[in-house]
Z-matrix of the N, CA and C atoms (Angstrom, degrees):
N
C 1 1.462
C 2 1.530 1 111.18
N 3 1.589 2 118.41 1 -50.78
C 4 1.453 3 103.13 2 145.97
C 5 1.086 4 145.40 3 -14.51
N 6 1.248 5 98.01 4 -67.11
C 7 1.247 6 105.16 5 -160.73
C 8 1.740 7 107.50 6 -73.48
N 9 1.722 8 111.40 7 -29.65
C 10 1.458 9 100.30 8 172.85
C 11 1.701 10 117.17 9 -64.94
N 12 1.200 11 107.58 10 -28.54
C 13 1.193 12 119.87 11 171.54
C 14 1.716 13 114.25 12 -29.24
N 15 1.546 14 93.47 13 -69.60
C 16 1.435 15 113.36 14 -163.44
C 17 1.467 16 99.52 15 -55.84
N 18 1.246 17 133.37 16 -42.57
C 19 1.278 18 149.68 17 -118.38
C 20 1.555 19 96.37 18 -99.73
N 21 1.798 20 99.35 19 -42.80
C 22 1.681 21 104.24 20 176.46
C 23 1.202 22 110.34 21 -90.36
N 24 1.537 23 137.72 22 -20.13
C 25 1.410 24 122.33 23 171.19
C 26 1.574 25 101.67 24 -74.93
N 27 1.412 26 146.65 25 -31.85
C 28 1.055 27 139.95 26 170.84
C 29 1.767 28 126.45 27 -49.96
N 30 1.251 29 86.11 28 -54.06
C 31 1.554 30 93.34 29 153.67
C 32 1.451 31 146.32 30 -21.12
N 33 2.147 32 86.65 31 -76.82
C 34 1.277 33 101.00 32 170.89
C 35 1.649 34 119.89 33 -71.05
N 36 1.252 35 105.10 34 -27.01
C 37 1.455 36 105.79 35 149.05
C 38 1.644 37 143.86 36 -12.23
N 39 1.540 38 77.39 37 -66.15
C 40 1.570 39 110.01 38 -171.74
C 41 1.489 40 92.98 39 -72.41
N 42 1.315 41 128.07 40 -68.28
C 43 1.270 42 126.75 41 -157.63
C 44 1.312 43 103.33 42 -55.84
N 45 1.167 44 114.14 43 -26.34
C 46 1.525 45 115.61 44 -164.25
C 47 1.711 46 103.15 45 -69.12
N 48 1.508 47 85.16 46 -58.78
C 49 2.157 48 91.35 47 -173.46
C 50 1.793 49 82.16 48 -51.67
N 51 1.150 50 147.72 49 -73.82
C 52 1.658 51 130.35 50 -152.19
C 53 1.291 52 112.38 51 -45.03
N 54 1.432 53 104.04 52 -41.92
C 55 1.803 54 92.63 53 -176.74
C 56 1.400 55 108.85 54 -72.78
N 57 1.278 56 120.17 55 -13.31
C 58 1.775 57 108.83 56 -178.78
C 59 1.443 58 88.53 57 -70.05
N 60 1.440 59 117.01 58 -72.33
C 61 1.436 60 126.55 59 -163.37
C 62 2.048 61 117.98 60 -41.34
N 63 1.055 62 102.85 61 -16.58
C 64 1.218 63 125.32 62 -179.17
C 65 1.718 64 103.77 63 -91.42
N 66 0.605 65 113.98 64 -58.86
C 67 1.948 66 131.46 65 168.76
C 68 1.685 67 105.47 66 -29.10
N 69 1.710 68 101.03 67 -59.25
C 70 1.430 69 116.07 68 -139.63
C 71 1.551 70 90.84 69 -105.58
N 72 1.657 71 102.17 70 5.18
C 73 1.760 72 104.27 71 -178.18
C 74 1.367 73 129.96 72 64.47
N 75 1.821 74 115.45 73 1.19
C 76 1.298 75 102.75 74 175.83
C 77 1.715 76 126.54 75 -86.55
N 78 1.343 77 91.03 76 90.86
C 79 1.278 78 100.49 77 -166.80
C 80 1.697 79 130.30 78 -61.90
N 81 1.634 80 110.19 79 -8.81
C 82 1.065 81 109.36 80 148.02
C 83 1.706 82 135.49 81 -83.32
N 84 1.013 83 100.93 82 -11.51
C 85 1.558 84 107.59 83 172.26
C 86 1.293 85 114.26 84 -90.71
N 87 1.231 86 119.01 85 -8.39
C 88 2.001 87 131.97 86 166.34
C 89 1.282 88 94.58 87 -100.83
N 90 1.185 89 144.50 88 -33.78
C 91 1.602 90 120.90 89 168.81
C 92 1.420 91 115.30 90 -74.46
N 93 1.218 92 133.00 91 -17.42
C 94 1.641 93 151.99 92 160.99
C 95 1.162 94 94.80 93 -43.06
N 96 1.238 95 104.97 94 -98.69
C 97 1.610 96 130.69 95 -152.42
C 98 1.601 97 108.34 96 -77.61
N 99 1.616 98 128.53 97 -0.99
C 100 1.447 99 117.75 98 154.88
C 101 1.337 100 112.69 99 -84.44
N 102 1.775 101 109.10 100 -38.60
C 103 1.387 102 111.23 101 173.78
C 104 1.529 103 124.34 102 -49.78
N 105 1.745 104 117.95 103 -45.94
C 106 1.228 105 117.33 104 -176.97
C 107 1.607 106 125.68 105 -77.39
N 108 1.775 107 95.44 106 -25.73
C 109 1.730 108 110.99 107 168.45
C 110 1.325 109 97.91 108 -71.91
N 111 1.134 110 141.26 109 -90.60
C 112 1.438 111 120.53 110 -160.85
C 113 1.530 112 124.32 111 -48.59
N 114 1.042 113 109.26 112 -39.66
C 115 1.831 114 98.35 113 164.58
C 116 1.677 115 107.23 114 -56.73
N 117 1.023 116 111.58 115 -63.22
C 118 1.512 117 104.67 116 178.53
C 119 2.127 118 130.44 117 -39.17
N 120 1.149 119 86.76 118 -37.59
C 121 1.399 120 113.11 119 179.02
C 122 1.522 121 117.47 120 -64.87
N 123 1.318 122 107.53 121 -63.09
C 124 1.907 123 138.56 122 -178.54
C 125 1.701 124 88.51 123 -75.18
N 126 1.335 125 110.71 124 -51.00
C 127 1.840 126 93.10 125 -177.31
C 128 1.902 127 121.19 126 -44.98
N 129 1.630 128 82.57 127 -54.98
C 130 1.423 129 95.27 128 168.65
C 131 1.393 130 129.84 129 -44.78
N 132 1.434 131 98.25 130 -65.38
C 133 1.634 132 105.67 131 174.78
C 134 2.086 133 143.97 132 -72.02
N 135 1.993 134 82.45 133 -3.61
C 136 1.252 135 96.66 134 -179.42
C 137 1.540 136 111.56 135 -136.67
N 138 1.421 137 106.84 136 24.97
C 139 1.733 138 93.31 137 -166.37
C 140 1.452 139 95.40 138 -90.80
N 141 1.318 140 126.51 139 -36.78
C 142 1.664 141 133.81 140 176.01
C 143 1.819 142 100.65 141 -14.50
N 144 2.116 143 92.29 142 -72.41
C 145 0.996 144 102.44 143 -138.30
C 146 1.664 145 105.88 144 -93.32
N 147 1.075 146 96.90 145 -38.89
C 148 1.844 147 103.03 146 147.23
C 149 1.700 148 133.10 147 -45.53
N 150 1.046 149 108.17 148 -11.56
C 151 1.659 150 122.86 149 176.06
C 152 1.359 151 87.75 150 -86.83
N 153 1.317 152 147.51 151 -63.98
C 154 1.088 153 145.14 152 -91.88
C 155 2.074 154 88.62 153 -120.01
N 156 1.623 155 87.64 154 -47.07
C 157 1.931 156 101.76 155 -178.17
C 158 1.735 157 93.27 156 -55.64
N 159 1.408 158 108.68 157 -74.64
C 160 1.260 159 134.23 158 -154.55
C 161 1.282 160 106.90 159 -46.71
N 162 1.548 161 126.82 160 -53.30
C 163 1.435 162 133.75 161 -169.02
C 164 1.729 163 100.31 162 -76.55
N 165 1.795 164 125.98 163 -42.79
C 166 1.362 165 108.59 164 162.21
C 167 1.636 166 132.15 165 -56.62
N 168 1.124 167 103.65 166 -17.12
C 169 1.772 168 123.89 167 -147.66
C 170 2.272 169 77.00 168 -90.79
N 171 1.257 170 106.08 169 -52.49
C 172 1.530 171 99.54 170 -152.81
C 173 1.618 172 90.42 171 -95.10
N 174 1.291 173 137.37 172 -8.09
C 175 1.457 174 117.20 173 166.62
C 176 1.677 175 89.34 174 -77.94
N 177 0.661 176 129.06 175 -70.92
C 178 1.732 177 133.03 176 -154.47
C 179 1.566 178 104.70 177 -36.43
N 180 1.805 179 100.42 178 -41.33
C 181 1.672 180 93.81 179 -170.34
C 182 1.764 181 115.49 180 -83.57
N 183 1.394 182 88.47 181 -18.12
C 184 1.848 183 88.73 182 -171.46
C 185 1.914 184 95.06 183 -78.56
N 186 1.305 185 113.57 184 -44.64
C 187 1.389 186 129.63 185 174.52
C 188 1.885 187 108.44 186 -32.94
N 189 1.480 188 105.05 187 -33.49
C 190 1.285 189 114.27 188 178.81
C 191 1.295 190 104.83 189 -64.60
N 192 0.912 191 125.05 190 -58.41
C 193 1.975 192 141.96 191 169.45
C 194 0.897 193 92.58 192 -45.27
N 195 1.096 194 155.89 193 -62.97
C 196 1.514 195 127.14 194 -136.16
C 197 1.748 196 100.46 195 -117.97
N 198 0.854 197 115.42 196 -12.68
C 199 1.605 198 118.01 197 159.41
C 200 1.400 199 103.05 198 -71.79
N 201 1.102 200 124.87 199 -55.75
C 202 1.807 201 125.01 200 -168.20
C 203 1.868 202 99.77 201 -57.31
N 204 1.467 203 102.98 202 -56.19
C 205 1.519 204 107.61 203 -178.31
C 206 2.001 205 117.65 204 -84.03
N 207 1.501 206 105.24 205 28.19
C 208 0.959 207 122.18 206 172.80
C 209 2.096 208 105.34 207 30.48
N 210 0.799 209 101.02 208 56.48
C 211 1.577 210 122.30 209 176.75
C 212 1.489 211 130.94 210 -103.03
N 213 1.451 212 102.95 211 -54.95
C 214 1.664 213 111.76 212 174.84
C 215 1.913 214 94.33 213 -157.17
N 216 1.169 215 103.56 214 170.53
C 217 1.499 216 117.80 215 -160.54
C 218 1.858 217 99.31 216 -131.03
N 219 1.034 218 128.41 217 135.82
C 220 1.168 219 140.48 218 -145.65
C 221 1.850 220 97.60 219 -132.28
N 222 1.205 221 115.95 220 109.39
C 223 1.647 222 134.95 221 -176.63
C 224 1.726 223 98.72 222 -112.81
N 225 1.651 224 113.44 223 73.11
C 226 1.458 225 125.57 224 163.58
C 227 1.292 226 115.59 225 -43.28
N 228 0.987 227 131.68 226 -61.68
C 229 1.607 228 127.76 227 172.56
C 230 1.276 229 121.94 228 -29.92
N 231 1.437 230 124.78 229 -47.70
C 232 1.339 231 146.96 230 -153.12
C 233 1.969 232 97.02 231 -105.83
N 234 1.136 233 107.53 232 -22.61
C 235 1.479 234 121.89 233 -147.85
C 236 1.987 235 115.46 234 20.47
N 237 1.811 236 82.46 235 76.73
C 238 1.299 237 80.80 236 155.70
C 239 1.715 238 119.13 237 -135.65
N 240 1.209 239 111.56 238 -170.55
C 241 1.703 240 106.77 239 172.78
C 242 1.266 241 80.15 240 -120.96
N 243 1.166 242 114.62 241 155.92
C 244 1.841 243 152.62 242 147.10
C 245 1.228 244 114.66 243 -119.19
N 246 1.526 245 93.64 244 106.15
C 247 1.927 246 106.41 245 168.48
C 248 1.127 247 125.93 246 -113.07
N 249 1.048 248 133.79 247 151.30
C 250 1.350 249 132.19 248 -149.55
C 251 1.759 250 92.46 249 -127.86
N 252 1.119 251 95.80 250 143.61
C 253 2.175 252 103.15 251 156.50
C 254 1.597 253 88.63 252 172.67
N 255 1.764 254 85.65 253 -172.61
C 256 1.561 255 108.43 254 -146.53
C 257 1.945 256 107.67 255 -62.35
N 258 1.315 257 112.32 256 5.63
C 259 0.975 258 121.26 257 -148.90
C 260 2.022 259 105.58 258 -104.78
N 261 1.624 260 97.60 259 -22.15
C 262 1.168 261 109.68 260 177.46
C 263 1.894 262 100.72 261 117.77
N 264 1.325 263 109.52 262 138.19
C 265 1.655 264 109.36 263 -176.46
C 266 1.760 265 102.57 264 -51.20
N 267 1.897 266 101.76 265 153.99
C 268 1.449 267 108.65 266 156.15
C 269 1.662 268 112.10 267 -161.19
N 270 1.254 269 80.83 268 121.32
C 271 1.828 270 83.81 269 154.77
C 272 1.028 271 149.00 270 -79.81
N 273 1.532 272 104.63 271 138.61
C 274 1.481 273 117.07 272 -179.46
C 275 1.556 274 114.24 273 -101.55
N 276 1.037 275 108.47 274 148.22
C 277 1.709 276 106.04 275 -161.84
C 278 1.317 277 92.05 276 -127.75
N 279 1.465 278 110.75 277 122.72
C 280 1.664 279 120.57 278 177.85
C 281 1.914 280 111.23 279 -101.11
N 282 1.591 281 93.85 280 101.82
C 283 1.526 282 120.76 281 -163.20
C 284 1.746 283 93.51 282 -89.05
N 285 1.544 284 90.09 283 -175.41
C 286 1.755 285 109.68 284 -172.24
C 287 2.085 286 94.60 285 -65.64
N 288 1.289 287 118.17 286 -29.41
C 289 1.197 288 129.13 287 -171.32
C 290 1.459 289 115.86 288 -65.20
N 291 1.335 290 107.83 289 -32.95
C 292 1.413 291 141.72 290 -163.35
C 293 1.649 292 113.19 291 -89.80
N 294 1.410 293 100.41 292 -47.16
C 295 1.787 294 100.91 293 -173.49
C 296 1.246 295 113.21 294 -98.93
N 297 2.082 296 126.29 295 26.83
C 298 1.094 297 100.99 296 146.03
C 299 1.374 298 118.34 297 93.27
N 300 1.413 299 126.07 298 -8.03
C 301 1.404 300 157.70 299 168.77
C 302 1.696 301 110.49 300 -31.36
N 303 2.135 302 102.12 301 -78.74
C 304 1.297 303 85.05 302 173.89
C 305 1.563 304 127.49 303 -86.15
N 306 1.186 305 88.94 304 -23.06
C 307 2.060 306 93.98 305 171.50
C 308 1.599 307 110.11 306 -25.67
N 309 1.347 308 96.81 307 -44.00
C 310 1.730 309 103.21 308 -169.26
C 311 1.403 310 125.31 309 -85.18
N 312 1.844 311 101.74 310 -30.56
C 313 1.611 312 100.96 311 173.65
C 314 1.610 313 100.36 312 -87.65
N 315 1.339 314 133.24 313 -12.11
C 316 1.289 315 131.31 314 -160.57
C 317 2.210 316 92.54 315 -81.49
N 318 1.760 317 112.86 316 -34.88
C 319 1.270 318 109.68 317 -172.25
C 320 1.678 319 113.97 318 -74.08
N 321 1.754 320 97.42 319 -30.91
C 322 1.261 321 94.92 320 177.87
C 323 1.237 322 114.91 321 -54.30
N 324 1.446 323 118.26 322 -69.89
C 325 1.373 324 111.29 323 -159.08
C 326 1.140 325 109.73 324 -77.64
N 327 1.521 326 138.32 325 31.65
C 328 1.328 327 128.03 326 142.99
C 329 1.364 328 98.53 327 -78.02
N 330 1.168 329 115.43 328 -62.43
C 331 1.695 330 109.32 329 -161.98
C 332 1.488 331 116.47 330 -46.32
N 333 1.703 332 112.78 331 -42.91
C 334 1.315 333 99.48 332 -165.99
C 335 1.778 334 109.06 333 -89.54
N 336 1.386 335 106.61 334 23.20
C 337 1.685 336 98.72 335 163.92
C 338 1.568 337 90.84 336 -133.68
N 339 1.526 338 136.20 337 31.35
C 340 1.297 339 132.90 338 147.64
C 341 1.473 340 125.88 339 -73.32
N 342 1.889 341 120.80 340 83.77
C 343 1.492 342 110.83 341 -167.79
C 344 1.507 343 105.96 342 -32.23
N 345 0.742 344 116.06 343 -65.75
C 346 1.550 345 118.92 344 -156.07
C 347 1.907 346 129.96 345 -21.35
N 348 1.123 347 90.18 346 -37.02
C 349 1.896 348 118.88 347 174.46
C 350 1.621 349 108.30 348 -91.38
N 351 1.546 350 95.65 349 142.19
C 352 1.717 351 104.14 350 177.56
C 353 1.464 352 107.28 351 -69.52
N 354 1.137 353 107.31 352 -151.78
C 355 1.791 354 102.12 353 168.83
C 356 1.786 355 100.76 354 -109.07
N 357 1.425 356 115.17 355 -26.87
C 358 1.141 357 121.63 356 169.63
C 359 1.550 358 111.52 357 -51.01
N 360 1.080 359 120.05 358 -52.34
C 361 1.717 360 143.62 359 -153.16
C 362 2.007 361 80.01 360 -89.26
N 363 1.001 362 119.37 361 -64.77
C 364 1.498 363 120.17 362 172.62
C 365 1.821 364 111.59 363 -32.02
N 366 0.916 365 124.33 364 -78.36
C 367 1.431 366 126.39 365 159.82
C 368 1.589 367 136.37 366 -10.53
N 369 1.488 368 75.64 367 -57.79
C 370 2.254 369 103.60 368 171.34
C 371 1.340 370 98.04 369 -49.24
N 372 1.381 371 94.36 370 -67.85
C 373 1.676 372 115.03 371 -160.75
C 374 1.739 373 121.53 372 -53.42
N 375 1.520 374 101.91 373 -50.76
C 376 1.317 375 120.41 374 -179.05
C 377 2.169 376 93.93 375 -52.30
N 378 1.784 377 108.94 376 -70.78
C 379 1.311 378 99.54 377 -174.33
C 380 1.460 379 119.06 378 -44.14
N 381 1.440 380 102.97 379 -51.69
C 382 1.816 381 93.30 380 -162.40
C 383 2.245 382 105.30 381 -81.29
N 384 1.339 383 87.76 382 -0.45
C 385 2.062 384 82.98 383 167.87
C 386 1.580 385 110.71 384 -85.06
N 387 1.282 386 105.72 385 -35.51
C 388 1.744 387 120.98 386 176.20
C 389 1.705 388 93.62 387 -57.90
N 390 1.776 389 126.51 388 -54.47
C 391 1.263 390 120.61 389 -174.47
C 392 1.473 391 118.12 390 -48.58
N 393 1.457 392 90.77 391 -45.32
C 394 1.700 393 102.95 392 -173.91
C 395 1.303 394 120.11 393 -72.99
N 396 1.829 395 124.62 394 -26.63
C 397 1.322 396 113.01 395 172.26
C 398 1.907 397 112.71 396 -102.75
N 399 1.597 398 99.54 397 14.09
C 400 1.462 399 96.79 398 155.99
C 401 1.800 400 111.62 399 -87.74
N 402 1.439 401 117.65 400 -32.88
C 403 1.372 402 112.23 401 -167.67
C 404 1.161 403 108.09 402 -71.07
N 405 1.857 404 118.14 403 -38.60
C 406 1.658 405 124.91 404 168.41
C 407 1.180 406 106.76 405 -38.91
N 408 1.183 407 135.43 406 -57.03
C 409 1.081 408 142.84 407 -134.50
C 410 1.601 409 99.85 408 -84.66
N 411 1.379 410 104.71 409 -35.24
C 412 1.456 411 107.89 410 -173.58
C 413 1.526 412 111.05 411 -77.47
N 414 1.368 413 104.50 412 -28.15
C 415 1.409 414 106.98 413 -167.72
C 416 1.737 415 111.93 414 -92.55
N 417 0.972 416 96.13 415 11.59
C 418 1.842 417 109.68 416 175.78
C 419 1.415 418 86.65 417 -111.41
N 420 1.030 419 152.02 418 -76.90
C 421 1.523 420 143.94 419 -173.77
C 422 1.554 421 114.62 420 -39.30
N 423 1.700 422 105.92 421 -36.71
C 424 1.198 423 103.57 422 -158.92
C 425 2.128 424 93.44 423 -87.07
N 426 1.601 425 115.93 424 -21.03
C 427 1.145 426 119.35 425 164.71
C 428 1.469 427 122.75 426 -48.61
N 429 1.620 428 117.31 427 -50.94
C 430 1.356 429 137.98 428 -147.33
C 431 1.542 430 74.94 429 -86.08
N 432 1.282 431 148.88 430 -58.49
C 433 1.323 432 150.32 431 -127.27
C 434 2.113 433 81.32 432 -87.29
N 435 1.250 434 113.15 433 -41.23
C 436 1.421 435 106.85 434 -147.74
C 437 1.602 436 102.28 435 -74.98
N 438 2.030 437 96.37 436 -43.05
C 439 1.739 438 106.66 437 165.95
C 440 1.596 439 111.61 438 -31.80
N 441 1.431 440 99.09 439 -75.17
C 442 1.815 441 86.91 440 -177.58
C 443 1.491 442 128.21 441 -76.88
N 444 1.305 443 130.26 442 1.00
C 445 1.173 444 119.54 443 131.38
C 446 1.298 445 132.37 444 -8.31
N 447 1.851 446 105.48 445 -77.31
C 448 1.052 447 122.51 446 -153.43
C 449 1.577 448 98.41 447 -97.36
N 450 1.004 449 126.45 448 -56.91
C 451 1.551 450 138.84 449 157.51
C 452 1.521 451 144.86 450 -27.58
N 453 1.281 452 84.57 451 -47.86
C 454 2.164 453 109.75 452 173.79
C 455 1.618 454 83.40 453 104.29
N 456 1.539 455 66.74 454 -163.93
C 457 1.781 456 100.60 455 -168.63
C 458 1.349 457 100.80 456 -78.61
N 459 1.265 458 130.15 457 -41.21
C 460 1.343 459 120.56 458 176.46
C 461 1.348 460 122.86 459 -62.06
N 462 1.118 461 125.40 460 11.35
C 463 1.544 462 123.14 461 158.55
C 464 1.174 463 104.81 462 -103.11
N 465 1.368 464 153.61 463 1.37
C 466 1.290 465 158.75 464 -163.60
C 467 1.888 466 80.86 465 -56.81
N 468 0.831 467 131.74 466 -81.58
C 469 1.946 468 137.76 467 -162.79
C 470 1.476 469 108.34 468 -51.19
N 471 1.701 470 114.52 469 -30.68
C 472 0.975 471 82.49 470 -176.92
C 473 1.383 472 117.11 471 -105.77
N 474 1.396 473 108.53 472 10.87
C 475 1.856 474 132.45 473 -166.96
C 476 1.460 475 84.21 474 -79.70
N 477 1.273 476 116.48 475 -54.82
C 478 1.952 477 127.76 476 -134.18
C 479 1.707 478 91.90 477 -89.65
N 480 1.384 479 127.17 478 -61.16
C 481 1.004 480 149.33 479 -159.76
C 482 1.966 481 106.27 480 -53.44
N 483 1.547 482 79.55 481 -80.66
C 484 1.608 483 109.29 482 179.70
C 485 1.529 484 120.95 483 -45.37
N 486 1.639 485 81.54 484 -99.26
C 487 1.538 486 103.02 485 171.97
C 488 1.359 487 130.42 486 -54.42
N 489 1.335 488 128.04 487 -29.22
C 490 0.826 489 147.10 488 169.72
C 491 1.455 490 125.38 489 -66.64
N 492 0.876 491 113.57 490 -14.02
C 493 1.735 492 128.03 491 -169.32
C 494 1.973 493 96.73 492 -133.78
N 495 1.620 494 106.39 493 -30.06
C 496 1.643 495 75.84 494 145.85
C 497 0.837 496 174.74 495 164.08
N 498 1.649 497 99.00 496 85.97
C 499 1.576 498 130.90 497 132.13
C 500 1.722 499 109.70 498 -38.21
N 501 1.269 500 127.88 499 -67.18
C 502 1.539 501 102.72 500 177.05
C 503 1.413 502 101.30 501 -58.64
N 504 0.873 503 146.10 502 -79.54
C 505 1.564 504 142.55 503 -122.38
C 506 1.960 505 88.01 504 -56.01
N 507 1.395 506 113.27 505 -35.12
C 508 1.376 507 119.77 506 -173.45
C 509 1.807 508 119.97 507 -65.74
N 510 1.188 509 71.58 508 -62.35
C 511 1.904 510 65.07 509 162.04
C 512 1.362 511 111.75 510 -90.71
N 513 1.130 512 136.88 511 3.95
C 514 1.464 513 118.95 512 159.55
C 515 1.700 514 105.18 513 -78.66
N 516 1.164 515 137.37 514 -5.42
C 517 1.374 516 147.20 515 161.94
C 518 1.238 517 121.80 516 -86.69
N 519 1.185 518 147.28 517 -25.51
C 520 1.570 519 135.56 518 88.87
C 521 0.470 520 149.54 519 45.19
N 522 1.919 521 113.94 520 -84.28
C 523 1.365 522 137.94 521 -167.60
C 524 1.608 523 97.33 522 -97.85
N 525 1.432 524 117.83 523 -4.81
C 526 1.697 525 125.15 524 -144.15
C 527 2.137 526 77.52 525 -104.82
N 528 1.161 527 102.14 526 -43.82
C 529 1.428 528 108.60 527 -139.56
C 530 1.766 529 85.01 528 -95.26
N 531 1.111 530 138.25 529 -10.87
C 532 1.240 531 133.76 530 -174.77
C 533 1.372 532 92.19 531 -96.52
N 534 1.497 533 124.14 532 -55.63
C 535 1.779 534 113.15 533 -167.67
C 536 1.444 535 116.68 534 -93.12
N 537 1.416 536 119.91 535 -1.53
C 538 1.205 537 116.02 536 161.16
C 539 1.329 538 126.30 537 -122.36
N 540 1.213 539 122.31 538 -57.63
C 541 2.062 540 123.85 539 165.01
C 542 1.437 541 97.90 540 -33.30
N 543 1.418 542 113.15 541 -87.00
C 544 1.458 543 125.03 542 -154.57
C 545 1.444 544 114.80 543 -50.53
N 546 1.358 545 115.03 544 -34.67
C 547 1.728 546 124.57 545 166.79
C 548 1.368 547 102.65 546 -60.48
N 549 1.507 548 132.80 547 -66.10
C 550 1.324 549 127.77 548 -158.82
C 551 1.687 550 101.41 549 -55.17
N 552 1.035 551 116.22 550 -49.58
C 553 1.518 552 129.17 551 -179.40
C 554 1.628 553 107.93 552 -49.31
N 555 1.498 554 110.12 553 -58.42
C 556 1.339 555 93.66 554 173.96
C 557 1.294 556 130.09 555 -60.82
N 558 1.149 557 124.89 556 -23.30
C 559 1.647 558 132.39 557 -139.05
C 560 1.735 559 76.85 558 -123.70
N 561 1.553 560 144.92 559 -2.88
C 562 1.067 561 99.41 560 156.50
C 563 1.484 562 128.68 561 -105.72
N 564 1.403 563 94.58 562 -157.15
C 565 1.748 564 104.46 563 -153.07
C 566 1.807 565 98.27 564 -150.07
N 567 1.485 566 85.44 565 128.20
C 568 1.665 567 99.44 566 177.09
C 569 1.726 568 104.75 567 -135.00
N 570 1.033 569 91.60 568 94.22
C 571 1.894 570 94.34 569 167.28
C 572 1.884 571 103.86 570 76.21
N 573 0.980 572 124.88 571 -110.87
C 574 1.627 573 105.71 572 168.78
C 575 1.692 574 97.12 573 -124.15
N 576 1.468 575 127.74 574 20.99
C 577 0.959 576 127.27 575 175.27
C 578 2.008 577 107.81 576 -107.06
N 579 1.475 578 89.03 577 128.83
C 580 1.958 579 120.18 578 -165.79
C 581 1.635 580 98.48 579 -92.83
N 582 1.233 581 92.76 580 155.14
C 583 1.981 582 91.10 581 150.29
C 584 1.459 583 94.51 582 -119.07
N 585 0.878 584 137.43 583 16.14
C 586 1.501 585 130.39 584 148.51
C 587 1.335 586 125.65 585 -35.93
N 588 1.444 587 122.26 586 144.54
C 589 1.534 588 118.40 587 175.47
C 590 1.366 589 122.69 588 -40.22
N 591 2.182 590 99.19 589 -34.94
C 592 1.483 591 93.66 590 -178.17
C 593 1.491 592 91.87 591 -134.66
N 594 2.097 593 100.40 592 141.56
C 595 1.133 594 96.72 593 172.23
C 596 1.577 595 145.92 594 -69.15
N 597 1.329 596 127.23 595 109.30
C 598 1.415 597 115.22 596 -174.33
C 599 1.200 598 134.17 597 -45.42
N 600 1.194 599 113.24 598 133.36
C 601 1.640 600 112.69 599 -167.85
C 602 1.662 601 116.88 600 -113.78
């Protein structure tokens, strides 16, 4: 009961410092502090159940791969992979670390306190960035799984570690630099000169 306590005066807290910051126009200190409150907030209130979607949702789909390419075998229930090579079988166990959890609440709430986007255009973005750092996500697992395949078990550190982290970190730079750099760039404005396709006149 505390603890809900705490949870809603913090809140109202929060909302409160935004509407000052919103008031007083500093619009980087309201893209700060909505960005870090709502991740903070949604982490809290959804990581349980979001661990739970996310880590079944991305063994099952990478599991698809590697069943089709007869490589490693995918136990959804359990969310693990089992790969096999010359080295003797091993599992990989797809944890809260693994399915992609905060990657996804950490993109949202940039976007939806990024002026730049409508709330319509916010929406688009949020689904198909969630698409893009679920498929990353798969395709670094589905990498690390293929390394020791072919490799053994003794690449497990440097499959999982390395390479594995980055390929995401890579297309999460990407996905970073298409909905935020490249937007700010277009959408700004210096004097009557745009980076828009066409210059404003």
């Amino acid at each position: 009961m505390q603890a809900i306590i705490l949870y809603i005066v913090l809140f109202i807290i929060w909302i409160y410092v935004l509407t000052v910051f919103k008031r007083k126009k500093l619009e980087f200190f309201y893209f700060l502090a909505g960005s870090i409150g709502t991740f903070l907030f949604a982490f809290t209130l959804l990581r349980n159940i979001m661990t739970e979607i996310m880590t079944t949702m991305t063994c099952f789909l990478t599991g698809l791969l590697g069943n089709a390419l007869g490589i490693f075998k995918a136990y959804t229930a359990h969310s693990i992979l089992f790969i096999e090579n010359a080295d003797g079988p091993i599992s990989l166990y797809v944890d809260f670390e693994c399915g992609g959890v905060i990657e996804i609440l950490v993109f949202f709430s940039l976007v939806w306190f990024f002026a730049v986007y409508t709330v319509k255009e916010k929406l688009t973005i949020s689904f198909l960035g969630a698409l893009w750092i679920i498929a990353a996500n798969i395709i670094r697992l589905f990498s690390i799984c293929l390394i020791i395949n072919h490799f053994g078990n003794e690449s497990y550190y440097v499959a999982h570690t390395i390479v594995g982290r980055l390929i995401f970190y890579a297309l999460s730079i990407i996905l970073y630099f298409y909905v935020f750099t490249r937007a700010q760039i277009r959408k700004q404005r210096v004097g009557e000169f745009g980076y828009d396709s066409e210059v404003s006149k």
